[in-house]
C-alpha positions as CSV (number, residue, x, y, z in Angstrom):
1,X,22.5,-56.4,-10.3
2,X,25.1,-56.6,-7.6
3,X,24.6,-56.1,-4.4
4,X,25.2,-52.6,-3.4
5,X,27.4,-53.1,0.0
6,X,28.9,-50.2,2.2
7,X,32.3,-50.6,-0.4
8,X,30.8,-50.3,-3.5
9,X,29.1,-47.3,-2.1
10,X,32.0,-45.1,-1.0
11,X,33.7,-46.7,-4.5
12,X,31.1,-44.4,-6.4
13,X,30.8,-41.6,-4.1
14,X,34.7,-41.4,-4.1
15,X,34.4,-41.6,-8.3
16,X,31.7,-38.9,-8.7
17,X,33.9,-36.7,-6.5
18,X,31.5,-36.5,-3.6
19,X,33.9,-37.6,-0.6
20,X,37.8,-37.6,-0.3
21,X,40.0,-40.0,0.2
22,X,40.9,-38.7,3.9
23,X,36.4,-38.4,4.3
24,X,36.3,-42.1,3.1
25,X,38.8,-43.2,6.0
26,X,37.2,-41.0,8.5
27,X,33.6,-42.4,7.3
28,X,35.0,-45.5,7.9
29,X,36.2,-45.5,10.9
30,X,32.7,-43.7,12.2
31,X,31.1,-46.3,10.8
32,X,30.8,-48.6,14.1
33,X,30.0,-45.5,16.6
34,X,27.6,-44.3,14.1
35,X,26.1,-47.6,13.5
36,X,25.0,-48.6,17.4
37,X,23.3,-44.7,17.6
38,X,21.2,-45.8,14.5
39,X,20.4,-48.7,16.2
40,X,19.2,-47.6,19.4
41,X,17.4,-44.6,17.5
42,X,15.5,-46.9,15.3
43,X,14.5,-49.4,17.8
44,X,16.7,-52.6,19.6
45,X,15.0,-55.0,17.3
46,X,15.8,-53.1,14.0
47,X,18.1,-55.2,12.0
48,X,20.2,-53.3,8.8
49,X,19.9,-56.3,6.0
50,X,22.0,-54.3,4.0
51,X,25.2,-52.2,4.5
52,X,24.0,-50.0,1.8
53,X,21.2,-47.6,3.2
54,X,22.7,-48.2,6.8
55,X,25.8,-46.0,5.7
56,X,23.7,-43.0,3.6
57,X,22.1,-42.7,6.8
58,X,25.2,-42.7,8.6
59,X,27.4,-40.4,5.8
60,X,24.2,-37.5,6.4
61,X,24.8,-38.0,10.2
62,X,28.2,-36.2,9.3
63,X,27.1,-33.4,7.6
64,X,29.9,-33.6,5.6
65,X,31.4,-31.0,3.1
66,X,30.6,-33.0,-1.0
67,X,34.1,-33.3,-2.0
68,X,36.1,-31.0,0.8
69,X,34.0,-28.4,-0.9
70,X,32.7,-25.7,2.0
71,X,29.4,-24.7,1.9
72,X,28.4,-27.4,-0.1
73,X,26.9,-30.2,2.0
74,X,26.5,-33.9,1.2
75,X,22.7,-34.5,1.3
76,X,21.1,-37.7,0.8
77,X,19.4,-36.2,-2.7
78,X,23.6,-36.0,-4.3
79,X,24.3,-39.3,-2.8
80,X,21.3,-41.3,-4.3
81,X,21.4,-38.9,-8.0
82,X,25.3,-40.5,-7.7
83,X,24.0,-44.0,-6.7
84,X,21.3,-44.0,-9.7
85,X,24.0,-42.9,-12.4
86,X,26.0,-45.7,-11.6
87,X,23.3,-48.8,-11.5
88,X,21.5,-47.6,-14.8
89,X,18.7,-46.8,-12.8
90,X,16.9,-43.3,-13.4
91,X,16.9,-40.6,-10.4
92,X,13.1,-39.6,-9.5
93,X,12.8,-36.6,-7.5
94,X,8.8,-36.9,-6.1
95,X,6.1,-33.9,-6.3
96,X,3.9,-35.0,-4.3
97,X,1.2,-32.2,-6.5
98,X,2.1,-34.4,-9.4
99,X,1.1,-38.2,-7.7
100,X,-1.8,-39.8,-8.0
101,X,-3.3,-41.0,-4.6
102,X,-5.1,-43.9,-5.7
103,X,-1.8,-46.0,-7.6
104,X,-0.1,-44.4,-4.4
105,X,-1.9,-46.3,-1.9
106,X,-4.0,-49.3,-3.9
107,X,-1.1,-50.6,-6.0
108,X,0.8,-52.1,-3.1
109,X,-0.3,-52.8,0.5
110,X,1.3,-50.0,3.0
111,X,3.2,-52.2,5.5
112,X,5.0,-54.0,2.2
113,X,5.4,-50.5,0.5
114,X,7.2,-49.2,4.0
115,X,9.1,-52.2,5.2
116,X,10.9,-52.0,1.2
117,X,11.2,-48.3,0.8
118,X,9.1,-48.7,-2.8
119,X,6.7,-45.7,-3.7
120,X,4.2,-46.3,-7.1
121,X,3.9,-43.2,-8.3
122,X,1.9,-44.0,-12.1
123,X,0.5,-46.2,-14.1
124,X,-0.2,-46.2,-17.5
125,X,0.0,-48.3,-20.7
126,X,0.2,-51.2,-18.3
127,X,3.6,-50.3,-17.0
128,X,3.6,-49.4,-12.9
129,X,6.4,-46.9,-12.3
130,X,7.8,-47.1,-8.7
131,X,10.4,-44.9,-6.8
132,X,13.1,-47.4,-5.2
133,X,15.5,-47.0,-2.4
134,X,17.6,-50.1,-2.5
135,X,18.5,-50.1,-6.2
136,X,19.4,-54.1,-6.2
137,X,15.6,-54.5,-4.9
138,X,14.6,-56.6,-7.9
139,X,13.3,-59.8,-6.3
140,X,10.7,-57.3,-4.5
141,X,9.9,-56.1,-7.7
142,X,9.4,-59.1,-9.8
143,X,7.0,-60.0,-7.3
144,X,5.0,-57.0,-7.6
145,X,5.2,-57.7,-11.3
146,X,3.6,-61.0,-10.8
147,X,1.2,-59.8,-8.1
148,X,-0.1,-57.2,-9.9
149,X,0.0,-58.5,-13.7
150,X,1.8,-55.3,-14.9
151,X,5.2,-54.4,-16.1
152,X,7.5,-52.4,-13.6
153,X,9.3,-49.2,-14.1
154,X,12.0,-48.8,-11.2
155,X,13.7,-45.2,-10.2
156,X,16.0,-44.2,-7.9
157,X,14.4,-42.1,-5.0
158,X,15.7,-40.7,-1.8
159,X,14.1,-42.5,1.2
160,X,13.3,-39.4,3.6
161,X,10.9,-38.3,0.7
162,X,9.2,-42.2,0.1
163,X,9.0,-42.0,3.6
164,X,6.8,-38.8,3.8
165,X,5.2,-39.3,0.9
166,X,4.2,-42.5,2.1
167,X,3.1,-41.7,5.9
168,X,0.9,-38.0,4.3
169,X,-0.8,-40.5,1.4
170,X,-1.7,-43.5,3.1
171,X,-2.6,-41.6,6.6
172,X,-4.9,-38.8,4.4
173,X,-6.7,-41.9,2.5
174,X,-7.5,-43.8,5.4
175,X,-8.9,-40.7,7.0
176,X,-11.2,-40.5,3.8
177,X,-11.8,-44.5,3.5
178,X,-13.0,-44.6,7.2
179,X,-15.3,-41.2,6.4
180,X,-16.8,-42.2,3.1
181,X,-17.3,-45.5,4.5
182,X,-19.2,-44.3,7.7
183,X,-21.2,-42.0,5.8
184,X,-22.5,-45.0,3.6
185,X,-23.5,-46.6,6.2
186,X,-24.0,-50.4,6.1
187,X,-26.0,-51.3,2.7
188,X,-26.2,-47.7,1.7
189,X,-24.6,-47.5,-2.0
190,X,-23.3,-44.1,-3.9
191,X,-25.9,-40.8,-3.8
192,X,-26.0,-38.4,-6.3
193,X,-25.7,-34.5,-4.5
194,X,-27.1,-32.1,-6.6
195,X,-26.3,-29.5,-4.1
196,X,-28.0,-25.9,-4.4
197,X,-29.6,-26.9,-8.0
198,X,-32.6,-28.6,-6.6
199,X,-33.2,-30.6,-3.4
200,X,-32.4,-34.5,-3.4
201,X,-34.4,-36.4,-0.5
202,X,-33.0,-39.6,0.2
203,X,-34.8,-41.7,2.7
204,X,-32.2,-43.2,5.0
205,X,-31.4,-43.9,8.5
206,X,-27.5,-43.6,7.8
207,X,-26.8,-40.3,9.7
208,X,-24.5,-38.0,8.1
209,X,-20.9,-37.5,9.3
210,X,-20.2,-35.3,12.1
211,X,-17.6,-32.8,11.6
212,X,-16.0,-34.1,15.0
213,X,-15.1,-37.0,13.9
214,X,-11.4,-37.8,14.2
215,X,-11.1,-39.2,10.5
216,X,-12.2,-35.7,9.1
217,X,-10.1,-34.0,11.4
218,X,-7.0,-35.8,10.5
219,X,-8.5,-35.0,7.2
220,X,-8.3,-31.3,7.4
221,X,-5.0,-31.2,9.6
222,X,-3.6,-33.4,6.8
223,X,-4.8,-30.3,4.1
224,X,-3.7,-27.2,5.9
225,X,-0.4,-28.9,6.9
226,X,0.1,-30.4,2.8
227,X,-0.7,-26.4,2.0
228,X,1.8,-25.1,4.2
229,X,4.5,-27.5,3.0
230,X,3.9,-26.9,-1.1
231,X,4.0,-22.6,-0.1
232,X,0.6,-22.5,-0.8
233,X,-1.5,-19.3,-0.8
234,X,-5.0,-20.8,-1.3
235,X,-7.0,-24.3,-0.7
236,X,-10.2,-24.4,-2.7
237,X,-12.6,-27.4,-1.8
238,X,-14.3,-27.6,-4.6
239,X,-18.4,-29.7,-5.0
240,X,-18.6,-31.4,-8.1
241,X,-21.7,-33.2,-9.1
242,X,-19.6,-36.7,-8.2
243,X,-16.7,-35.7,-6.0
244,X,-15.1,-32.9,-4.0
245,X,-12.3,-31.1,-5.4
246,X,-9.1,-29.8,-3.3
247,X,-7.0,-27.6,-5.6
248,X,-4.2,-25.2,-4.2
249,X,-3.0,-21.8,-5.6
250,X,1.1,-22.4,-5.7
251,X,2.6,-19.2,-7.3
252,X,0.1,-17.4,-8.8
253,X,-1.2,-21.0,-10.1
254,X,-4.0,-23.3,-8.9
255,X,-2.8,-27.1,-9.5
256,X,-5.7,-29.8,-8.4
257,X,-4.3,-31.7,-5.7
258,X,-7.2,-34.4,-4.6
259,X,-10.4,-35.4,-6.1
260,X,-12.1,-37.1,-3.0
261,X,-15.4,-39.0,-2.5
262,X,-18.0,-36.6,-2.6
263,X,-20.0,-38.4,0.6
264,X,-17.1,-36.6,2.1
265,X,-17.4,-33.3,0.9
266,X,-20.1,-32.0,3.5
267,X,-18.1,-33.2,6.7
268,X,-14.7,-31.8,5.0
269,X,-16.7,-28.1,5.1
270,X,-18.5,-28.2,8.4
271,X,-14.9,-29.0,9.9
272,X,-13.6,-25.8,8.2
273,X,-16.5,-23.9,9.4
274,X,-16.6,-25.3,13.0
275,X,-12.9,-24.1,13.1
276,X,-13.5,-20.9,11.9
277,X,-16.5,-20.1,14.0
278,X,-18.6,-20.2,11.0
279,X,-22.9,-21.3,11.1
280,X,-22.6,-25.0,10.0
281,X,-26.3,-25.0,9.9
282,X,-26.2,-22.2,7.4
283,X,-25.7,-23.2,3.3
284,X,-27.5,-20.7,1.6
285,X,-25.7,-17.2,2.5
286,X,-21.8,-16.8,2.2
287,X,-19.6,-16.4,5.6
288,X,-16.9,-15.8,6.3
289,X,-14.5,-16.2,8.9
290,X,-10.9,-17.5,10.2
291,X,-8.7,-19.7,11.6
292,X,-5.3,-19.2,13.8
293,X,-2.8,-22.0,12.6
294,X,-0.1,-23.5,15.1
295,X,2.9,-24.8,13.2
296,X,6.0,-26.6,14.3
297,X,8.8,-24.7,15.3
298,X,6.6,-22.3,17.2
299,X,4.9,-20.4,13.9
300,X,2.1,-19.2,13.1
301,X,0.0,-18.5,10.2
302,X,-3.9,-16.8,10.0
303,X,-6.3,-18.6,7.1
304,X,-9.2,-16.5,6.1
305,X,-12.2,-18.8,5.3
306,X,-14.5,-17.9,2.5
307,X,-17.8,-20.0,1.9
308,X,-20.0,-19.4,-0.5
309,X,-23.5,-22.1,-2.4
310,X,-22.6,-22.7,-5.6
311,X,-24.5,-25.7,-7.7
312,X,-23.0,-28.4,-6.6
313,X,-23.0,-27.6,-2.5
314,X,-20.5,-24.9,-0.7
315,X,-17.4,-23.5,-2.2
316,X,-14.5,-23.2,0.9
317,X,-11.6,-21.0,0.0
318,X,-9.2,-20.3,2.7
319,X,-6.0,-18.0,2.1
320,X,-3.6,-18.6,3.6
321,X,-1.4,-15.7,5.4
322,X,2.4,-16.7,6.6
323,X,4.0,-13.9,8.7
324,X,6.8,-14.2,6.6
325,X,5.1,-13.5,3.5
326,X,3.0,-11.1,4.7
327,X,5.7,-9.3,6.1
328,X,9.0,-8.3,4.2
329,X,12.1,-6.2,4.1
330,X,11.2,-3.3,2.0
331,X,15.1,-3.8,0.3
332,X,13.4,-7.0,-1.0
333,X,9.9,-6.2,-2.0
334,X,11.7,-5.4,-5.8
335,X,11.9,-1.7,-5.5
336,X,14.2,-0.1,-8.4
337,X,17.0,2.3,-7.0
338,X,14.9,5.5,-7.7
339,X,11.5,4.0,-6.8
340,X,12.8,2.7,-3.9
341,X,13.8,6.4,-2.5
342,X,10.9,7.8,-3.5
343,X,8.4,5.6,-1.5
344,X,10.6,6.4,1.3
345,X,9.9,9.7,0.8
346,X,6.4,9.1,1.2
347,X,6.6,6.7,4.5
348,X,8.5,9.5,6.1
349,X,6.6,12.5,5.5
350,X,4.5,13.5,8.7
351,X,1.3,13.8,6.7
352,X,-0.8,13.0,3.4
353,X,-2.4,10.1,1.6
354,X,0.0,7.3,0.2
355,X,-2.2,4.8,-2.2
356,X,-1.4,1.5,-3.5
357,X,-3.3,0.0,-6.4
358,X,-3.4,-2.9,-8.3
359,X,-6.1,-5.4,-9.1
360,X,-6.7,-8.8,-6.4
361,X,-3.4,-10.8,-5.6
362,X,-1.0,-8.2,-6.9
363,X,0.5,-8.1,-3.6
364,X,-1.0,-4.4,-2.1
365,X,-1.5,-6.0,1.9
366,X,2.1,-7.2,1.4
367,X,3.4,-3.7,0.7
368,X,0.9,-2.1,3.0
369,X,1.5,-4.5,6.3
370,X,5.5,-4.2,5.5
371,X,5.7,-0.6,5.0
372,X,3.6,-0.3,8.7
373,X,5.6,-2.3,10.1
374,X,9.0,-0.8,9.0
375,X,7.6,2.3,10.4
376,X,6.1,0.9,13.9
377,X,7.4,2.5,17.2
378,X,6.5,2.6,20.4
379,X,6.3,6.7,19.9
380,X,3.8,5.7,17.1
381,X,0.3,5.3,17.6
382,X,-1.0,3.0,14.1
383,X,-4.5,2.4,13.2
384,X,-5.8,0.0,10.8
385,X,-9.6,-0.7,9.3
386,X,-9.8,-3.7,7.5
387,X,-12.1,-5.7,5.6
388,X,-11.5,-8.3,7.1
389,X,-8.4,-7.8,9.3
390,X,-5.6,-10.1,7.0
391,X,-3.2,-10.5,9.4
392,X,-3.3,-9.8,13.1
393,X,0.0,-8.2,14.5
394,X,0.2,-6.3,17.9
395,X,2.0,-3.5,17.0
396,X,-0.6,-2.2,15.5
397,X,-4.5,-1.2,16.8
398,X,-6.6,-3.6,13.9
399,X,-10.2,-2.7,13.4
400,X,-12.5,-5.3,11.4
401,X,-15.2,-3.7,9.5
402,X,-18.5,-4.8,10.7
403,X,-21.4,-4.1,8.6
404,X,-24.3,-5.8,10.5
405,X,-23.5,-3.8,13.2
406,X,-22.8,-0.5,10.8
407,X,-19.1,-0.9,11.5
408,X,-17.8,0.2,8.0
409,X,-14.7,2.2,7.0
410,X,-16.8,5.5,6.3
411,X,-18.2,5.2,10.0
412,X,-15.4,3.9,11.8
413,X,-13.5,6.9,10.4
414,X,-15.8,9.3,12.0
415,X,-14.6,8.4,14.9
416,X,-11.1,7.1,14.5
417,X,-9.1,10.6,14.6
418,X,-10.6,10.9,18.7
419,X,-8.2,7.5,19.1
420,X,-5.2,10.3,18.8
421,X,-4.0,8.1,15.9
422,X,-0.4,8.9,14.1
423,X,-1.0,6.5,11.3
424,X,-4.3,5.4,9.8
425,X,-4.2,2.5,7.4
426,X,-7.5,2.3,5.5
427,X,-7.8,-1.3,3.6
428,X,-9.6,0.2,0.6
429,X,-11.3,3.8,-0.5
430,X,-14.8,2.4,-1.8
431,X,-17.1,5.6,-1.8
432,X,-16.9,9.3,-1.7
433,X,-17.8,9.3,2.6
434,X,-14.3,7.2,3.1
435,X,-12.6,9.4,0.7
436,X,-13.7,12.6,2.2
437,X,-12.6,11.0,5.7
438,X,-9.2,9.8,4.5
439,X,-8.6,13.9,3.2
440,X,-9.7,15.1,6.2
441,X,-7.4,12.8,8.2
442,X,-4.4,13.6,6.0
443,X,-5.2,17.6,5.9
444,X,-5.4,17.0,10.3
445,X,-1.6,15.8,10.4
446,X,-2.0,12.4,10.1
447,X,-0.4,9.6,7.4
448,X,-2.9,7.9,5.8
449,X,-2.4,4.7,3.2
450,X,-4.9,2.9,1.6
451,X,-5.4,1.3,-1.7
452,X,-7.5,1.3,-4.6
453,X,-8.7,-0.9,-7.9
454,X,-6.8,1.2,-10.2
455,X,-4.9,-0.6,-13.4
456,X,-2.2,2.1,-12.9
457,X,-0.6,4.6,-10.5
458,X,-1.8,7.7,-12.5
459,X,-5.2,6.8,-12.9
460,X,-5.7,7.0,-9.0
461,X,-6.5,10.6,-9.3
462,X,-9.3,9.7,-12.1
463,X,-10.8,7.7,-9.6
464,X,-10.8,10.1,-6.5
465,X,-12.1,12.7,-9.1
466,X,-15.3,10.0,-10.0
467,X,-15.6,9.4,-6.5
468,X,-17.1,12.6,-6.3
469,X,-13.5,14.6,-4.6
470,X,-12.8,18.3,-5.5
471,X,-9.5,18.5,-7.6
472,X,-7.5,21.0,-4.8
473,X,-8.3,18.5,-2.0
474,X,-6.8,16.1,-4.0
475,X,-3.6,17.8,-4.6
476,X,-3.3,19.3,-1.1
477,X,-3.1,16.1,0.6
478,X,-2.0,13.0,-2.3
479,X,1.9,12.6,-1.7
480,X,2.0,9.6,-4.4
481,X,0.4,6.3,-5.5
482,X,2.2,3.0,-6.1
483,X,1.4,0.8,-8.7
484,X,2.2,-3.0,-8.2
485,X,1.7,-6.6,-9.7
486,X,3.0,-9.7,-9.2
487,X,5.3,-12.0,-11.3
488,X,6.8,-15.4,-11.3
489,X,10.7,-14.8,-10.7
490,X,13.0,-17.8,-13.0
491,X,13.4,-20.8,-11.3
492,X,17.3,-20.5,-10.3
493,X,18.0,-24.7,-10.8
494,X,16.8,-24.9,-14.3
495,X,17.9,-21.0,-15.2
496,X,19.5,-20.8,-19.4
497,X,20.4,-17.8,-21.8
498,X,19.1,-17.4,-25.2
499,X,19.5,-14.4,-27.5
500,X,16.8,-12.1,-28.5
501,X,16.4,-9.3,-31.2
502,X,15.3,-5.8,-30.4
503,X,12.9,-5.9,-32.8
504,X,11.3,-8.4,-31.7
505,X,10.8,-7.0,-28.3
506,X,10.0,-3.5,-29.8
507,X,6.4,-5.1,-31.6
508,X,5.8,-6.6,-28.2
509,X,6.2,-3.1,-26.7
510,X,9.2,-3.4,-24.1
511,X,11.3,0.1,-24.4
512,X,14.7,-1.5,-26.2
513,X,16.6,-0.4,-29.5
514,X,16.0,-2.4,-32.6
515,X,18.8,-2.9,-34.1
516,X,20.0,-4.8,-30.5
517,X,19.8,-8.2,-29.3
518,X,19.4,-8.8,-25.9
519,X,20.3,-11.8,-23.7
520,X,17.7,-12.5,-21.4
521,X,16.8,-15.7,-19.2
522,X,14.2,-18.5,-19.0
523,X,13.8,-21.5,-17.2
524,X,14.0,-25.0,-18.5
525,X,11.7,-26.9,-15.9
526,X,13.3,-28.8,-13.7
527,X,11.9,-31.4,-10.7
528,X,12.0,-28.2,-8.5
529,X,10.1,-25.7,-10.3
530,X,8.2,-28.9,-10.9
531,X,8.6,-28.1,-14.6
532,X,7.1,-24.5,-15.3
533,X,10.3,-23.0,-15.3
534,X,9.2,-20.7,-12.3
535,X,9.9,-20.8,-8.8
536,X,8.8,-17.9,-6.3
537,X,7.2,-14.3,-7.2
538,X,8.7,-10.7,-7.0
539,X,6.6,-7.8,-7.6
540,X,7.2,-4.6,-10.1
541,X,6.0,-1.4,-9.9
542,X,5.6,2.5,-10.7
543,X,5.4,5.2,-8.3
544,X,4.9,8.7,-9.2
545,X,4.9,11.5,-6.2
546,X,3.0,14.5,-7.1
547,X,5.6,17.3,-8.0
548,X,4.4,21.1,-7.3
549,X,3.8,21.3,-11.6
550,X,1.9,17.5,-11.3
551,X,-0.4,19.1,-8.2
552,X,-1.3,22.0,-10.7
553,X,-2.1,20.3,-13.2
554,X,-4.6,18.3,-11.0
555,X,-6.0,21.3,-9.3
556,X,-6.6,22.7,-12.9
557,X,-8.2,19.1,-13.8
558,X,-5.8,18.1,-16.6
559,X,-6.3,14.4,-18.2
560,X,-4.9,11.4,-17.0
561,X,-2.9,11.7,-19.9
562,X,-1.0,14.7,-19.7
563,X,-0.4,13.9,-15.9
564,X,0.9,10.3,-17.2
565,X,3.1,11.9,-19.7
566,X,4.2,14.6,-16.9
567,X,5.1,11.9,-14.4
568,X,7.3,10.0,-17.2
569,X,9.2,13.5,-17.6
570,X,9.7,13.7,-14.1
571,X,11.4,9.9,-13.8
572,X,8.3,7.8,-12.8
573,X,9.2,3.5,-14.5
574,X,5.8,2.5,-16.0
575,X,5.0,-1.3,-14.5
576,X,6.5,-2.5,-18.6
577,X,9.5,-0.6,-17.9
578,X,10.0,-1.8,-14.3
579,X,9.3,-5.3,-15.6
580,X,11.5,-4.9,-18.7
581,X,14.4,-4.1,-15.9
582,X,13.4,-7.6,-14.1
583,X,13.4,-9.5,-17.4
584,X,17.2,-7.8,-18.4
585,X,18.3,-8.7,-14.9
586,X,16.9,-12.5,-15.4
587,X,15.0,-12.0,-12.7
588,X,11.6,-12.9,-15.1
589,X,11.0,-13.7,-18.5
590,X,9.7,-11.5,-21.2
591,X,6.8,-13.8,-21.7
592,X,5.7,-13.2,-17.6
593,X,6.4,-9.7,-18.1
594,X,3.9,-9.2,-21.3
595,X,1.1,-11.4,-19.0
596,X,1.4,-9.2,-16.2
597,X,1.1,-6.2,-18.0
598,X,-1.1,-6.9,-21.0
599,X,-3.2,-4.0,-19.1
C-alpha cells in the first residue's frame, strides 16, 4: 500500500466532496502555523514520521465546514470513513460495551499498542482483528502476525477513540492486575468464594485488600466515570461463584460490561460502601445509601447504592441520577396536544391530589421532580417525603423517610401541614394512614402528588378504594391520575420505512382501519445504536381528570370499567393509543409499543 502523505490525503478528501478547492489551498497554507502549535502542544521531542495523521489533526483544528456545507462540520470520524473507502480498508467505529478487555490489553504490549495507534478488539477462529490509524501500517502488522502466530484483520479507526479506549482499558486492568495480585498474596493460588451459601475458612496470612487502596479506587473511579460516558442508569456488581460481574443498564437494557477476578470482588464493594457511608463490616442485612458524584465541566450526578447478600457474596446496584435526566422540559417529556393541557390543568389548580402510576423504571420521579420544578417559586413553599430522597435539589424542602427512627410517610405527614407547606410531594401512597393524610392535605388547600403501583390511570381509584378510602373523599379531592411507561425512541442514524397492513396491526390490537396500510419506522442497527436499532427513551401516557359525571360515578362506587369507558368518552388516549401515535410519528416501533403495553 502506498504511503498515505499529506497530498494523497487532501486528493481524497477533495474527491469524496469533503473540502473545496479554495479549503484545500487555505488548509495548505495553515499547514506550517498549524504544524509548530502541534508540536509545542505535543511535546518538543515529538517527531510527526508521517504527514498523514499530522494533517487530520491539523484539518480538525479548523473546524471546517465538510464541503462549504454550514452546519455540517468536518470531524475526524468523516475524514477517516473517507480514508478507509479509498485504501480497501474497512471503517471500525469502537463500542467500548462490545470489547473484550483481555484481547484489548494481552494481545499487544501497551507502549507498542500507543506509540502505533493499533487497538485489538477480537479474536476468534485464529484471526486478531485490530482497529488501525495509519492505514499503510503493514510492517507493524506483519510483525504482530509473526509475534503472535495469528492472522490479522486490519480496520480503519479514528485515533481520539483508540486513544481512549486504550488509556480507560489498560489503566482499569492494571488497577485490577495490581489488586487481584495483592490479594493473592505471594504463593497464595485461586480460592473458591462461596459467599452467603456456607462459610469457606481458608487459613492464610495474606490479608485481604483494603478498600483504600489506590488500585481499587482507580477501579471504582474508572466504573462510575465508564457509566456516565455509555448514559448509563444502573451499575450492578455482580458475585459469581468464580468472578465478579459489572453489567450496566443502557436504555432500558442491562449489557455485561466486565467479568473481573473475583479475589477482587470484596475490595470493589467495601469501596462502594465506604463512599456511600455504608457498614463495611456488615454482609448479612441490605443497606443502603449514596454517593454525590463530581463530574467535569462542573456537574453533578447523585448514585443511590443498594446492597443486598445473595449466594455468591453482596449484590451492589447503584442508580444513577443525572440532573438532566431527572429534570426535563415538560414540552419534551412526550405529552400529546390534549394530554399535555390537561396535566397542566392539574399543576395549576390550588388544591387536590395529582397521582402518577406506573410499575419501577417507567419514569414517575422524572415526571414528578420536573413537574415541581416547573412550578417552584420563591412565593412557593414545596415539601417532599421520599423513600429515599432521589435527587437532592434546593428549591425544594426534601424529607428522607427514616423508619428506624419511625420517620415514615404516614408519620411525617402528621406533622408536615404545621411546616405551612403549599406543595406536598409524597413519593408513594403505601397504606390507608398515608392515604388518609394525603386527603386531608388536599381537602386543607394544599396540592398534593404522589404516585402509585397501578398498571393504569383508571385503576388508581380501585386502589384508593382497597386501601381502605371512602368513595366521596376520593372524588372530592382526586383532580386526575397519569399513567406512564417508558419506550425505546428509533435510533435516528439507522432510521428506514417499510409498509404495514391494517390488519395486521388490528390482531395485534393498535386502533387502525383494516383495510389501510400504514408506513411506520424501524431501525436498522447501526455502530451508534450499537446495533438494536434504538437509541434514547420517550415516555407515553394517559391521563384522565375526573369530570363532575366521572366523580359521581365514583361517589356512587361504579366499576373500574364503566369509569374506563367514561374517561374514553370524555377524550382520555389509553397508553396503546398514546403509543400507537409515537409508532405513526416514527418516534417508536410497533414491536416496542406491544412490549410496553402487553399489560
Amino acid at each position: 500500500m502506498a504511503l498515505l502523505n499529506s497530498d494523497t490525503l487532501l486528493d481524497i478528501l477533495s474527491k469524496k466532496g469533503l473540502i473545496t478547492k479554495k479549503q484545500r489551498q487555505f488548509i495548505t497554507l495553515e499547514k506550517g502555523k498549524q504544524r509548530q502549535k502541534l508540536l509545542k502542544q505535543f511535546g518538543a521531542d515529538k517527531t510527526f514520521d508521517r504527514n498523514f495523521p499530522d494533517l487530520v489533526d491539523i484539518i480538525i483544528s479548523l473546524k471546517l465546514d465538510a464541503g462549504g456545507k454550514k452546519d455540517t462540520p468536518l470531524d475526524e470520524e468523516s475524514i477517516m470513513l473517507a480514508v478507509s473507502q479509498s485504501c480497501g480498508l474497512p471503517f471500525k467505529k469502537l463500542d467500548p460495551l462490545d470489547l473484550d478487555m483481555e484481547v484489548v490489553t494481552k494481545s499487544i504490549p501497551k507502549n507498542f499498542a500507543i506509540s502505533h495507534l493499533l487497538l485489538p478488539f477480537n479474536f476468534q477462529n485464529g484471526i486478531l482483528e485490530v482497529a488501525v490509524y495509519h492505514p499503510d501500517n503493514q510492517t507493524v502488522l506483519k510483525d504482530i502476525e509473526q509475534a503472535n502466530q495469528v492472522k490479522i484483520k486490519a480496520y480503519i479507526t479514528p485515533k481520539s477513540d483508540i486513544i481512549k479506549i486504550l488509556s480507560e482499558f489498560f489503566g482499569f486492568q492494571r488497577s485490577i492486575s495490581a489488586a487481584e495480585d495483592q490479594f493473592k498474596g505471594p504463593g497464595v493460588g485461586g480460592s473458591v468464594d462461596i459467599g452467603n451459601l456456607e462459610q469457606f475458612v481458608k487459613i492464610s496470612s495474606t490479608k485481604e485488600i483494603s478498600s483504600s487502596d489506590q488500585h481499587i479506587k482507580s477501579a471504582v473511579n474508572h466504573l462510575f466515570n465508564y457509566a456516565l460516558d455509555q448514559n448509563a442508569s444502573d451499575i450492578h456488581v455482580e458475585p459469581k461463584r468464580d468472578k465478579c460481574m459489572i453489567r450496566f443498564r443502557i436504555d432500558g437494557t442491562l449489557h455485561t460490561i466486565y467479568n473481573l477476578p473475583k479475589a477482587v470482588h470484596s475490595a470493589i464493594v467495601a469501596r462502594i460502601k465506604s463512599l456511600a457511608r455504608l457498614d463495611i463490616a456488615e454482609k448479612r442485612r441490605p443497606q443502603d445509601g449514596r454517593i454525590k458524584l463530581s463530574l467535569s465541566g462542573g456537574k453533578e450526578a447523585e448514585v443511590r447504592v443498594s446492597t443486598v447478600p445473595v449466594a455468591f457474596g453482596e449484590k451492589v446496584v447503584m442508580r444513577i441520577l443525572d440532573p438532566d435526566v431527572i429534570f426535563q422540559d415538560l414540552d419534551k417529556l412526550g405529552f400529546s396536544k390534549r394530554d399535555h393541557m390537561v396535566y397542566n390543568s392539574f399543576i395549576q389548580s390550588p388544591h387536590g391530589i395529582v397521582l402518577v402510576t406506573g410499575p419501577t423504571g417507567s419514569g414517575k420521579s422524572t415526571t414528578l421532580y420536573s413537574t415541581l420544578e416547573k412550578i417552584a417559586t420563591p412565593e412557593r413553599n414545596i415539601i417532599t417525603v421520599e423513600d429515599p430522597v432521589e435527587m437532592v435539589y434546593e428549591a425544594f424542602n426534601q424529607i428522607s423517610v427514616q423508619p428506624l427512627i419511625d420517620v415514615t410517610f404516614s408519620t411525617i405527614l402528621r406533622n408536615i401541614l404545621r411546616q405551612d407547606p403549599d406543595v406536598i410531594m409524597i413519593g408513594e401512597i403505601r397504606d390507608f394512614v398515608t392515604a388518609s393524610h394525603a386527603v386531608q392535605a388536599a381537602m386543607t388547600g394544599h396540592l398534593v402528588f404522589s404516585t402509585l403501583h397501578t398498571n393504569d390511570a383508571v385503576s388508581s381509584i380501585v386502589r384508593l378504594r382497597d386501601l381502605g378510602l371512602e368513595p366521596f373523599l376520593i372524588s372530592s379531592t382526586l383532580l386526575g391520575a397519569l399513567a406512564q411507561r417508558l419506550v425505546r425512541t428509533i435510533c435516528s442514524h439507522c432510521s428506514e420505512s417499510f409498509e404495514m397492513k391494517g390488519s395486521e396491526l388490528i390482531r395485534l390490537g393498535f386502533p387502525v382501519a383494516e383495510k389501510e396500510t400504514y408506513t411506520l419506522s424501524r431501525g436498522k442497527g447501526c455502530r451508534i445504536c450499537r446495533g438494536t436499532g434504538y437509541k434514547g427513551r420517550c415516555g407515553i401516557f394517559e391521563i384522565f381528570p375526573l369530570s363532575e359525571q366521572m366523580k359521581k360515578m365514583v361517589s356512587a362506587g361504579n366499576s373500574a370499567e364503566e369509569i374506563r369507558q367514561l374517561a374514553i368518552r370524555e377524550g382520555m388516549t389509553t397508553l396503546r393509543e398514546d403509543a400507537w401515535e409515537k409508532v405513526k410519528a416514527g418516534i417508536t416501533t410497533y414491536e416496542e409499543a406491544m412490549r410496553v403495553t402487553a399489560d
